[in-house]
C-alpha positions in Angstrom: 46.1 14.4 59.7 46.5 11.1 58.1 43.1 10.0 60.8 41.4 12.7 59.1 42.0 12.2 55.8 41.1 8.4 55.9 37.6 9.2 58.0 37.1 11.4 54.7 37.5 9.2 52.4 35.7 6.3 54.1 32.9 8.8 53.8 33.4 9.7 50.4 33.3 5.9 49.7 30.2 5.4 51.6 28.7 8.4 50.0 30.0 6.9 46.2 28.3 3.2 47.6 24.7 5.0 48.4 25.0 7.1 45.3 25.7 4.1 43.0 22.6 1.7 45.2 20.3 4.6 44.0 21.2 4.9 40.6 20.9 0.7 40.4 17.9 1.2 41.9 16.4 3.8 39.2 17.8 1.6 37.0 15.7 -1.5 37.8 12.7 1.0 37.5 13.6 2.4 34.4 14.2 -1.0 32.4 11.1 -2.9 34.4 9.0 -4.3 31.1 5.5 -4.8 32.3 5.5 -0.7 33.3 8.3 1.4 33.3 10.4 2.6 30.0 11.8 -0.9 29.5 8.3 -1.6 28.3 7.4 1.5 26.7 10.5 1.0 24.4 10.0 -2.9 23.8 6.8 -1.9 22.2 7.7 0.8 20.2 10.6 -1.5 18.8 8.0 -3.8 17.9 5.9 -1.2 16.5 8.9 0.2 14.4 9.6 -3.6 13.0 5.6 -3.9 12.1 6.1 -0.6 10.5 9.1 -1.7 8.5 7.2 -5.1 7.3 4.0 -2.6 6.2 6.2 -0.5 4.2 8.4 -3.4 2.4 4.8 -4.7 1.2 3.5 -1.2 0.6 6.8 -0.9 -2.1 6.2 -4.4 -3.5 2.3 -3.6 -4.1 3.6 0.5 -5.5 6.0 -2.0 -7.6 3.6 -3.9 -9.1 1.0 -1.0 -10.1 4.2 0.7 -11.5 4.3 -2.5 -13.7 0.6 -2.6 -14.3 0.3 1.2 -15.3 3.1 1.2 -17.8 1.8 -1.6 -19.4 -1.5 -0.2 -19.8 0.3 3.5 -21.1 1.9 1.4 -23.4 -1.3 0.1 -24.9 -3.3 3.2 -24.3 -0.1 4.9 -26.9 -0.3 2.0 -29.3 -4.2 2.8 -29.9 -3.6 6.4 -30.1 -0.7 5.9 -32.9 -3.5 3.6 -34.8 -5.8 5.8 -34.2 -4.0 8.6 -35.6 -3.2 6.4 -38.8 -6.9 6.1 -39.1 -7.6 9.5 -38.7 -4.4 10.5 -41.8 -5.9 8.0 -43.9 -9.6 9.4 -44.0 -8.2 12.7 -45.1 -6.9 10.9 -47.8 -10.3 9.6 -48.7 -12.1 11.7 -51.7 -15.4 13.6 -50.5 -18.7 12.8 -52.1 -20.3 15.7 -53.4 -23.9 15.0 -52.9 -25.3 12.8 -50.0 -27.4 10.0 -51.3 -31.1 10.5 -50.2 -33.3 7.7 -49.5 -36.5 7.6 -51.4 -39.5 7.7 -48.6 -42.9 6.3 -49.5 -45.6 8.1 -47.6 -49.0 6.2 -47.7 -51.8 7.5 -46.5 -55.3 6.0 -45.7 -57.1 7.6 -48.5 -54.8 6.0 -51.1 -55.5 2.4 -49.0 -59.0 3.0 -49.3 -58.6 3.9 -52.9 -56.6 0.7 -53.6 -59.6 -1.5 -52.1 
């Protein structure tokens, strides 16, 4: 019984040894860099960094329009205040009642010939 039992485990062992030299071997294949996953994983890491870099400077350029856009509101609501100041104080201004007409002087060639 004891015979039987050891043969068993020695094959259990063996069986353990080939399962654990196939798994090493997928392994291998699975972290190879120039073709398998390995690879396929080292680029997209780099990809993800280049991605992270892009965005930083995409949120430093967003940043800096912020800056330049509420400047410019500011301005553009300063002019609109004076402008409504301007607008309140020529109400105030008294209406003329008649507008002035310019005086037009018409000649015409019978009154050039007239004058020679």
């Amino acid at each position: 019984m004891e015979l039987l039992s050891d043969i068993l485990l020695a094959i259990a062992a063996l069986g353990a040894g080939a399962y654990c030299h196939v798994l090493s071997n997928r392994l291998k294949r699975f972290n190879a860099l120039e073709n398998g996953m390995g690879g396929a994983i080292a680029v997209l890491s780099q990809q993800v960094d280049e991605m992270t870099r892009a965005l930083d400077q995409a949120q430093l350029a967003a940043q800096g329009s912020t800056e330049g856009l509420k400047a410019l509101v500011d301005r553009a609501e300063g002019a609109a205040a004076r402008l409504d100041l301007l607008m309140a104080t020529l109400h105030d201004l008294p209406e003329s009642e008649e507008p002035v007409r310019r005086l037009r002087f018409v000649r015409r060639r019978r009154d050039l010939e007239a004058a020679e």
